[in-house]
KESE-647583 format. One line per 3 residues: number of its first residue (from 1); for each residue x, y, z of C-alpha. Coordinates in pm, 1 decimal. Each point is the difference from the previous one (the first is absolute). Layout:
BEGIN
NUM> X,Y,Z ~ ...
This chain:
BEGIN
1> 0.0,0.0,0.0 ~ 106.7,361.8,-79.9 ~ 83.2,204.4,280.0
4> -238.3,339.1,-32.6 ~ 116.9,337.2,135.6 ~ -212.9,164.6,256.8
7> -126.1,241.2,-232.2 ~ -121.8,-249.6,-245.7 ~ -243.5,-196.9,283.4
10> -133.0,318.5,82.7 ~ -49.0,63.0,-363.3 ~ -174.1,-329.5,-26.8
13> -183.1,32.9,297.1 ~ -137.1,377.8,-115.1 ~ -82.5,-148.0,-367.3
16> -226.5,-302.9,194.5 ~ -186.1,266.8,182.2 ~ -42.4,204.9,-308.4
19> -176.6,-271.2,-154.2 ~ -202.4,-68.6,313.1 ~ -99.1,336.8,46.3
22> -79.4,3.7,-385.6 ~ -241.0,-325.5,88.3 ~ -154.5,126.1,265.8
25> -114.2,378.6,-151.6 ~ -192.6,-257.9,-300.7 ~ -161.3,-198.3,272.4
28> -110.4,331.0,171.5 ~ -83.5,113.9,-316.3 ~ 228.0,335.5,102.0
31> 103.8,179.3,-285.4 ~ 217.0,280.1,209.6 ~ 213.8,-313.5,182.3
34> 60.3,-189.2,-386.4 ~ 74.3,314.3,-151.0 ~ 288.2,57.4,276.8
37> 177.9,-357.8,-103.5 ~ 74.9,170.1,-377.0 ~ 309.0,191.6,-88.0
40> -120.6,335.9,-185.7 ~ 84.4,-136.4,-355.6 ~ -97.6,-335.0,100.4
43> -154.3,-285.6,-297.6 ~ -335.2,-236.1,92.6 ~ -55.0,-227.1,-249.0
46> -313.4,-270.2,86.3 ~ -259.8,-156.2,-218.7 ~ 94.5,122.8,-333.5
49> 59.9,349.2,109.0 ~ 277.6,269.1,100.7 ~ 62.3,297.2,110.7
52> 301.0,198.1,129.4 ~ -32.6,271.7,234.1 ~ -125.0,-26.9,355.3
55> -292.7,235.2,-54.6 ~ -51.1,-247.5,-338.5 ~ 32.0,-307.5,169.9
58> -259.4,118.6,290.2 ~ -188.1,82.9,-251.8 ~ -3.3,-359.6,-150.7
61> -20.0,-128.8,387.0 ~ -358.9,176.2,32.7 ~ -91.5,-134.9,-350.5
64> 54.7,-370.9,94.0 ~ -104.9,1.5,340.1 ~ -349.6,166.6,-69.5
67> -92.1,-298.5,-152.7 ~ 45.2,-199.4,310.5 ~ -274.0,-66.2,281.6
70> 284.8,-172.3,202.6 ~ 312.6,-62.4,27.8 ~ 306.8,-174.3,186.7
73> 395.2,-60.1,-106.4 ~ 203.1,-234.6,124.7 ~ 343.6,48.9,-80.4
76> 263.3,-327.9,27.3 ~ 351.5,-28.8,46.4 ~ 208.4,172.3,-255.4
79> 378.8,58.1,-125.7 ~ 181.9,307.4,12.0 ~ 346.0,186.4,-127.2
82> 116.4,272.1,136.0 ~ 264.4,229.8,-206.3 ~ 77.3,295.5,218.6
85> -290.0,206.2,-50.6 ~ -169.3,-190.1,-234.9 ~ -176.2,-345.5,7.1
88> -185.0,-280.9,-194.8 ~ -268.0,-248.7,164.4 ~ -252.7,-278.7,-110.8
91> -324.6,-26.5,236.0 ~ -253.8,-235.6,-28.3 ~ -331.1,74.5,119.5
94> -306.1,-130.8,20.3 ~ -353.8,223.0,-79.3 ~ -359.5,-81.5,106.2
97> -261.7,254.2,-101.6 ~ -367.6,82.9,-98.2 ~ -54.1,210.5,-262.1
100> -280.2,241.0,28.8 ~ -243.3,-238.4,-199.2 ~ 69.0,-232.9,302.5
103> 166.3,-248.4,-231.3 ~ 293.8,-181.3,273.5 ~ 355.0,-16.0,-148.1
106> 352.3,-115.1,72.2 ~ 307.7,134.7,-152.0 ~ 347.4,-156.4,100.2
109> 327.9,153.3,-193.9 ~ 278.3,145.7,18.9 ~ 167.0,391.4,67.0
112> 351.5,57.4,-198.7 ~ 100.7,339.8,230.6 ~ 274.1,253.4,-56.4
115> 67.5,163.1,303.0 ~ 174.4,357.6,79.1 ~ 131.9,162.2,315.3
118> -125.2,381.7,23.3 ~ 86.4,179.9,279.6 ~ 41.5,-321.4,244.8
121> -314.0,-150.0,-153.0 ~ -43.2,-292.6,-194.4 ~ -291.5,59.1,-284.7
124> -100.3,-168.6,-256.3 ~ 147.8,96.2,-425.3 ~ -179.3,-257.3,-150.4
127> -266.3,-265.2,51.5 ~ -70.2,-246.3,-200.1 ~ -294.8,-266.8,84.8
130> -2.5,-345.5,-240.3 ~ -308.0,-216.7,74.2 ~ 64.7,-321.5,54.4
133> -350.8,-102.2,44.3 ~ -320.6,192.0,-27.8 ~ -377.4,-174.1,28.8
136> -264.4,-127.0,245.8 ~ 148.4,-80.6,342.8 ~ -56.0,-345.7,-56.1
139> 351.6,14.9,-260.6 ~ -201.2,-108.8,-297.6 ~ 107.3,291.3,-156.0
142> 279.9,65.4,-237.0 ~ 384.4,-46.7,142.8 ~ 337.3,142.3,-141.2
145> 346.1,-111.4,30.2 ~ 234.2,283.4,183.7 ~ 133.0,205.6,-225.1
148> 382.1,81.5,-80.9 ~ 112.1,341.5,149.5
């Protein structure tokens, strides 16, 4: 095993709670909390669509999650490397929602992150969600393989 410097565990350890914090704002359904996890110039890209810009990409936040009744993530283990000030990470989470038509879902995929350091802070620059699976709860929908970064 590689021995990590100080800073680079506390890196890691600020990067997990960026994506936890990121999490939790969707299951609050707080737009003022998710928009804080975003570097100013930061990239979403989800379901077919992307935007750069945080007041873009809030933008496209309110747009997705107006069509939801309910909903919770649940974000898994994930990998990270940390370069200084910069960093890339692989999440996979796990999404169970009702639309506003009541219609149950499940979405399980995967986030390819870029992360920066501003000012002591670890944001996200980019965001990219692959779905690995989207359908009925009960998995008969359609399934991917995980993509290549």
């Amino acid at each position: 095993m590689t021995q990590r410097s100080p800073e680079d565990v506390a890196s890691e350890l600020a990067i997990r709670d960026l994506v936890a914090r990121y999490a939790d704002a969707v299951n609050r359904g707080d737009a003022a909390a998710w928009s804080e996890t975003w570097a100013e110039d930061g990239c979403w890209s989800v379901a077919g669509r992307s935007e750069t810009g945080r007041e873009k990409v809030v933008e496209l936040w309110h747009t997705l999650m107006a069509g939801l009744e309910w909903v919770v993530q649940l974000v898994h283990t994930g990998t990270i490397e940390i370069d200084a000030d910069r960093a890339t990470a692989r999440w996979y989470l796990t999404e169970l929602n009702r639309t506003a038509d009541g219609t149950a879902g499940l979405l399980v995929g995967v986030y390819h992150d870029e992360c920066v350091c501003e000012n002591g802070q670890w944001l996200f620059k980019s965001r990219r969600f692959d779905f690995l699976y989207a359908g009925k709860p009960d998995v008969s929908g359609a399934h991917f393989p995980v993509p290549e970064i």
